[in-house]
C-alpha positions as CSV (number, residue, x, y, z in Angstrom):
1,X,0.0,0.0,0.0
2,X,1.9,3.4,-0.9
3,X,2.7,5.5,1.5
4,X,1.2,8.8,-0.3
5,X,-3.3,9.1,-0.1
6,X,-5.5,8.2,-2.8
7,X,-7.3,11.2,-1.0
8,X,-6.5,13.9,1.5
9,X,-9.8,12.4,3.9
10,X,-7.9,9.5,4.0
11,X,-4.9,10.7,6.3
12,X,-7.4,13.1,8.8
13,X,-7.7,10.9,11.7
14,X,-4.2,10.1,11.8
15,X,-3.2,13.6,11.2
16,X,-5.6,14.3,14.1
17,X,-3.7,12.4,16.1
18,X,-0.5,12.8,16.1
19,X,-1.1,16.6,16.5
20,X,-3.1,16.0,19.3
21,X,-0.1,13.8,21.1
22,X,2.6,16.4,20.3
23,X,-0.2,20.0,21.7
24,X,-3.0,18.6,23.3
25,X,-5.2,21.2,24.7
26,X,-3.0,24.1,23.0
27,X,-3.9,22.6,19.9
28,X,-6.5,25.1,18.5
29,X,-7.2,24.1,15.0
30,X,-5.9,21.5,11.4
31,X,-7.1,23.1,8.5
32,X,-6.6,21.6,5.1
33,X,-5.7,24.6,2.4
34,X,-4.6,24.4,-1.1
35,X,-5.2,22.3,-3.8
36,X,-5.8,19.1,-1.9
37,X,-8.8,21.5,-0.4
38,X,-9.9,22.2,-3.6
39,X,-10.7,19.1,-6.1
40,X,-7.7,19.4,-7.7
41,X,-5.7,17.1,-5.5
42,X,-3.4,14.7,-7.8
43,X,-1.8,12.0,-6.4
44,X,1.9,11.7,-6.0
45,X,2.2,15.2,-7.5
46,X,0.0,17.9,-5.3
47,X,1.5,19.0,-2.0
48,X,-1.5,18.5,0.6
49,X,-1.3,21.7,2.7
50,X,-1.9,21.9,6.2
51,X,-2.6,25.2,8.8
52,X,-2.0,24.1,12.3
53,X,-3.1,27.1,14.6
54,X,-2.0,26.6,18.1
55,X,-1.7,28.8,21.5
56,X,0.7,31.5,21.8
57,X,2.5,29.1,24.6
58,X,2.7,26.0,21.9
59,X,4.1,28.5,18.9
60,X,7.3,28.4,21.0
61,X,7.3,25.2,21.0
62,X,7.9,23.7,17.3
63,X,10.6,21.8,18.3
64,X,8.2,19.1,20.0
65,X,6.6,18.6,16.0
66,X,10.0,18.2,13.9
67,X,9.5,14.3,13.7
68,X,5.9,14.3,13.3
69,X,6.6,16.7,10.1
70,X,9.3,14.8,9.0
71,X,7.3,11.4,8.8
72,X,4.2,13.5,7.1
73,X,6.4,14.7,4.5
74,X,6.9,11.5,2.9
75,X,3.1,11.4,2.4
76,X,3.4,14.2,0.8
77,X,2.3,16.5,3.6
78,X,4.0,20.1,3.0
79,X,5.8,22.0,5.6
80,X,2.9,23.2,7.8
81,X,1.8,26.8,8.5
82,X,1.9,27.4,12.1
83,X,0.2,30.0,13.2
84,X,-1.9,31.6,16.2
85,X,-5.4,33.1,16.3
86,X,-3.8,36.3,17.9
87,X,-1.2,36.8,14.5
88,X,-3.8,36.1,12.3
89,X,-6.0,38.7,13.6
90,X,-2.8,41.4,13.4
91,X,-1.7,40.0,10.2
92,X,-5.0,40.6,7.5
93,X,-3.8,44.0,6.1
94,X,-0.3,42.4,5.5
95,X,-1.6,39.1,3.4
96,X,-5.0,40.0,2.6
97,X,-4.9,37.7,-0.1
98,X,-3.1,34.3,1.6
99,X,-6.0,34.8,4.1
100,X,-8.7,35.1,1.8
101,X,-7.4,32.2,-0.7
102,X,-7.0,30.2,2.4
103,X,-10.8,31.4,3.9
104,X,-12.2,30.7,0.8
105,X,-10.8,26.7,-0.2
106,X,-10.0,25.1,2.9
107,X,-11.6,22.0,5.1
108,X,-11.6,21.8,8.6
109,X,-10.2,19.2,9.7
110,X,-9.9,19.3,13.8
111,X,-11.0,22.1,16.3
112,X,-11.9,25.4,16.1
113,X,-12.7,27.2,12.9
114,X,-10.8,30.1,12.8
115,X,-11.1,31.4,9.3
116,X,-15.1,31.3,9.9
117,X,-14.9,35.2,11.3
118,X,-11.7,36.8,9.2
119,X,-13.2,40.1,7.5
120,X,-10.5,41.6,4.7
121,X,-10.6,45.0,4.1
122,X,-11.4,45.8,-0.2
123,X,-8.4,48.3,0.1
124,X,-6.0,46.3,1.4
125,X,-6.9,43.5,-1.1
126,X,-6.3,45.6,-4.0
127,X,-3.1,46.7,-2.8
128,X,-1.7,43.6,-2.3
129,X,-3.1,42.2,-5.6
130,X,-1.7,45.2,-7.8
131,X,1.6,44.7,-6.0
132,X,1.7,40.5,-6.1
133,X,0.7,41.0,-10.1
134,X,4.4,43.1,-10.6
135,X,6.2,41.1,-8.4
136,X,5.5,37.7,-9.9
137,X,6.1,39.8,-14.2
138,X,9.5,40.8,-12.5
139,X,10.0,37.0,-11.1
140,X,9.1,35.6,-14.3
141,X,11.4,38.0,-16.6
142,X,14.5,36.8,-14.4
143,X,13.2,33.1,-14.3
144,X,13.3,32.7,-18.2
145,X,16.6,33.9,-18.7
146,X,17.6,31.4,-15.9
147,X,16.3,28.4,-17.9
148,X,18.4,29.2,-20.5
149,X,15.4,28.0,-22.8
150,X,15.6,24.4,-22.0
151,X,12.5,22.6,-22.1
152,X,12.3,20.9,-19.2
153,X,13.4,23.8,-16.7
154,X,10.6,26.0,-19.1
155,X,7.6,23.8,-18.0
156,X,8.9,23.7,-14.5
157,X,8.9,28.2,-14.4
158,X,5.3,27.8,-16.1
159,X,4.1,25.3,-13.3
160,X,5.5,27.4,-10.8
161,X,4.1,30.8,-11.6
162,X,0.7,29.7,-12.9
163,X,-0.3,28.9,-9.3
164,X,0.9,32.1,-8.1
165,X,-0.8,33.8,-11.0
166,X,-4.3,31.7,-9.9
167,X,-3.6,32.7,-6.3
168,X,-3.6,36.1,-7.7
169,X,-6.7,36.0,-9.7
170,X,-8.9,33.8,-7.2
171,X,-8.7,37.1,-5.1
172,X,-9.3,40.1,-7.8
173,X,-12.1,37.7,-8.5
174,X,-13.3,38.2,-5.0
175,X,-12.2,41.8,-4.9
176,X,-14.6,42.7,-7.9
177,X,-17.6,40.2,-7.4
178,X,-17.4,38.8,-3.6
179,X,-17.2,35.1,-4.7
180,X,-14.1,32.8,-6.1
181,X,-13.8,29.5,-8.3
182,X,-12.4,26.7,-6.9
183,X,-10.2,25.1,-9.7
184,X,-7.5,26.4,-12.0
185,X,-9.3,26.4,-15.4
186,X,-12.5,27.8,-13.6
187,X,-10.2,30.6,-12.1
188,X,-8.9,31.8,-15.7
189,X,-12.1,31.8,-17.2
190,X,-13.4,33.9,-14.8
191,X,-10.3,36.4,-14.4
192,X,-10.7,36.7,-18.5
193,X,-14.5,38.0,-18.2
194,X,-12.9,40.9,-15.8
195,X,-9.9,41.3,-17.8
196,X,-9.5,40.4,-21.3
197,X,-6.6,38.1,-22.1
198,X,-6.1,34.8,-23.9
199,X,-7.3,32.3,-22.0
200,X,-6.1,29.2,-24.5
201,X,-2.8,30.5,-23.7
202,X,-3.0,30.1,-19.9
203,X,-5.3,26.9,-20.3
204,X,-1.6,25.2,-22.2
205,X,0.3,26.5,-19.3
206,X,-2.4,24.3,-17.2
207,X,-1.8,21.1,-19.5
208,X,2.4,21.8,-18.3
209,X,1.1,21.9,-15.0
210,X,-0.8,18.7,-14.9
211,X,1.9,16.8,-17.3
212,X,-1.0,15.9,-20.0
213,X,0.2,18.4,-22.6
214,X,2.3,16.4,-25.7
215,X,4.2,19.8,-26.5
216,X,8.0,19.8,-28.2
217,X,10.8,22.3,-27.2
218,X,10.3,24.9,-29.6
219,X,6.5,24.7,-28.7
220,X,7.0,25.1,-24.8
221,X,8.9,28.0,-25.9
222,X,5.9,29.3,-27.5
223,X,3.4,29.3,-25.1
224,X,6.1,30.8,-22.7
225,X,6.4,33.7,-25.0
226,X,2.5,34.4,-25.3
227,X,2.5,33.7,-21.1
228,X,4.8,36.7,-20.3
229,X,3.3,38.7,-23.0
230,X,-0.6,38.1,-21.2
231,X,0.9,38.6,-17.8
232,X,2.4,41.9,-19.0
233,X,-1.5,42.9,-20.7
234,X,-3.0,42.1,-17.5
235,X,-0.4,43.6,-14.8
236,X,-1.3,47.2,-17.3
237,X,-5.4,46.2,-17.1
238,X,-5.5,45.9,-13.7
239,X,-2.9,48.8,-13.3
240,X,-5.3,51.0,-15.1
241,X,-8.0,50.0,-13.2
């Protein structure tokens, strides 16, 4: 039997457990985030993402978890995000967007649901979004020329940046119309009725992403090509808006 889920239900109880043995009472909350929140959980490739909120008294503490999060990592479980209710409350108006993304596609797994009451403020949202948008055209510029155009290390920039780019748009979704898709090809559908772009384009760079697209070299470097060029149009859309 492999070590890695069929399905991110199927490790909760045991998840439950062993972060109930290393906190106890000072264990607040397990909340599942991410893709493996979202439907588009694929095993053996998607990370499954885990928020563990604790007490301010267990936050000191982390040492007591290092070989709990070393076994879960071989099944795939991320790094977790540790956090307390007390940061997150101070820390909306700094990641506005990691909050909302995280409000919006999560599962509770254990405890208290802390995301239930978390109120974003619009301009805040914008900011960040406006900001994140330039930030990831800048990382993307300086991540080409570091491939050196090879295939391979091409498909790997696209995976990369698409799900920072969906992040992105799953919250000026919310910013203009109060809701937000769950999946990736949802996401850019939706992001292209607010701002125009070509959505076949970024739809490719979800084949990369999922390893079903059949594309050679030179056509990898294609769709690359069209990718920056959309990211620039919408970085100027939303700049102008």
């Amino acid at each position: 039997m492999s070590k890695i889920p069929d399905k991110p239900q199927d490790i909760f109880d045991d998840l439950t457990k062993d972060y109930q043995k290393i906190f106890g009472s000072d264990l607040v909350s397990l909340i599942l985030y991410g893709s493996a929140a979202s439907g588009s959980y694929i095993k053996g490739k998607s990370d499954i993402n885990l928020l563990v909120v604790v007490t301010s008294e267990a936050i000191n503490q982390l040492e007591n978890s290092l070989d709990t999060v070393k076994t879960w990592r071989k099944r795939r479980v991320a790094v977790p995000l540790f956090l307390t209710k007390d940061f997150i409350a101070k820390s909306l108006d700094c990641y506005p967007i990691e909050f909302l993304n995280i409000k919006n596609n999560h599962i509770l797994i254990y405890g208290e649901n802390v995301l239930a009451q978390i109120n974003l403020a619009p301009e805040d949202l914008r900011l960040q979004i406006e900001r994140e948008l330039k930030g990831k055209l800048l990382l993307l510029r300086q991540g080409y020329l570091e491939t050196e155009g090879d295939k391979s290390k091409l498909k790997q920039l696209i995976s990369r940046s698409l799900t920072d780019f969906v992040f992105i748009f799953k919250a000026f979704i919310y910013f203009k119309q109060q809701s937000m898709p769950r999946n990736r090809r949802d996401t850019i559908k939706e992001m292209a009725k607010l701002v125009s772009f070509d959505t076949e384009t970024f739809l490719l760079c979800v084949d990369i992403k999922e390893g079903i697209d059949k594309l050679s070299g030179k056509e990898v470097a294609g769709v690359f090509k069209k990718y920056l060029r959309e990211v620039e149009n919408i970085c100027n859309i939303v700049d102008a808006l």
